[in-house]
Each structure stands twice: as structure tokens, then as C-alpha cells.
N, C-alpha and C positions, 0 to 999 in steps of 0.2 A: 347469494340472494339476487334477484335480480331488482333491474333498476328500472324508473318506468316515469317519464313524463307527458303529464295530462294537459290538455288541451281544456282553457277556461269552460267551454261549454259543457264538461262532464263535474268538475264544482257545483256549477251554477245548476246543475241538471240535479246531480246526487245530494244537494242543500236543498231544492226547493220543490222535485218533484218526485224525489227516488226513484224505483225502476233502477235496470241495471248501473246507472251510472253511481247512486246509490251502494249497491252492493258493492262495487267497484273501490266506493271508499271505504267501506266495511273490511274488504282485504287489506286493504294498505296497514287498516285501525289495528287486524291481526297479523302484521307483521308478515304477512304471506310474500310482499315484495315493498321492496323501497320506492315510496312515490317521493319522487324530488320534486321541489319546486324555486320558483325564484321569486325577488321581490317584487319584479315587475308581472306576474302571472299574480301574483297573488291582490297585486292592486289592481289590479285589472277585474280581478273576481267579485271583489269588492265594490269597486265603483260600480260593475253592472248589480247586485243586488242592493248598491242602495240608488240607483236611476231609475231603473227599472222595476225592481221589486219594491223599493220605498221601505227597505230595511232602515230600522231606527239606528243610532249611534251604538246603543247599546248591545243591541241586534246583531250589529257590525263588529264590536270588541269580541263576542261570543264567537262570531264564525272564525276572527283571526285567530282566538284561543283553540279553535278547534283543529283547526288548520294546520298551525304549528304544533300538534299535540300529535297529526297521521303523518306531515310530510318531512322532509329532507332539505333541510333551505341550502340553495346554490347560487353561489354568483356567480354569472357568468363572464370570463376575460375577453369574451371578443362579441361584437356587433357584425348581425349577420343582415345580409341583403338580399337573398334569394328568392322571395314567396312573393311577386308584383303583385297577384289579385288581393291578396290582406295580406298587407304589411306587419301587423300587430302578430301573425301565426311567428315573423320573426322569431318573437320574444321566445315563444314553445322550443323552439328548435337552436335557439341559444344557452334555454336550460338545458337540455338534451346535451348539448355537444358539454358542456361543462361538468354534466353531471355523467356522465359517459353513459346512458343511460341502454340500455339493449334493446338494439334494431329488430327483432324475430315478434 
């Protein structure tokens, strides 16, 4: 199966506007490939739909349940430095190497 880590903006995209980012979590949901995540991708998701969106708390528990119900939780062993224009895409690319995820 292959493995595949998402980038905050396709969550926050497929939670709040569907469209393919949407379907995108729809496959994960079927099992069609393993979407990893980490905890720092996933708070990340989080803070942006309750700053921005003004997700309630409870709102907020929902999406973490849902979240861990599609994804692969990873922790990642090493801190990466590579990405200067956003630092924060780090995070993506440390679950990636953690989660060995497939580069094609």
C-alpha cells in the first residue's frame, strides 16, 4: 500500500471546502493508501481551523476523532532544516522521512 503525506493545506481544504482535497480524504477513509501523519501536522491543522475558521472546541475534538480514524500517526526521529521560504513545510517532510512515505 502505498504511503502518502499531506501537506496542512489539503485538511484544512478537504474539512472545510471539499473539492478534490476532500475526495483525497475520502481515499485515505477507503483504505486505498495510508495517509501518515504527525502530531505536529495535525496541530497545526487544528490551530488553523480554530484561528481562522473559529472552530468551537468541540468542533475541534470532532475533527481530531476524525483525523485519527483516516490517518497513520508518526513520529518523527529527526528535525529537518531544509524548506527557508516556510519553515513550518519542515514539519511535512519530517513526517514523510519518518513515515517513509512514497516519493512518485
Amino acid at each position: 500500500m502505498a504511503s502518502v503525506t499531506a501537506d496542512t493545506n489539503i485538511y484544512i481544504s478537504g474539512l472545510e471546502f471539499g473539492g478534490q482535497p476532500r475526495n483525497f480524504l475520502d481515499l485515505a477513509r477507503a483504505g486505498i493508501f495510508r495517509l501518515d501523519i504527525s502530531d505536529a501536522i495535525k496541530q497545526e491543522v487544528l490551530r488553523v481551523l480554530c484561528e481562522k475558521f473559529k472552530y468551537s472546541s468541540e468542533a475541534l475534538l470532532d475533527v481530531e476523532v476524525k483525523l485519527d480514524s483516516i490517518t497513520h500517526h508518526v513520529t518523527p526521529r529527526q528535525t529537518l532544516d531544509v524548506i527557508e521560504a516556510d519553515p513550518s513545510d519542515n514539519r511535512i517532510l519530517e513526517c514523510a522521512v519518518a513515515a517513509e512515505s512514497d516519493s512518485s
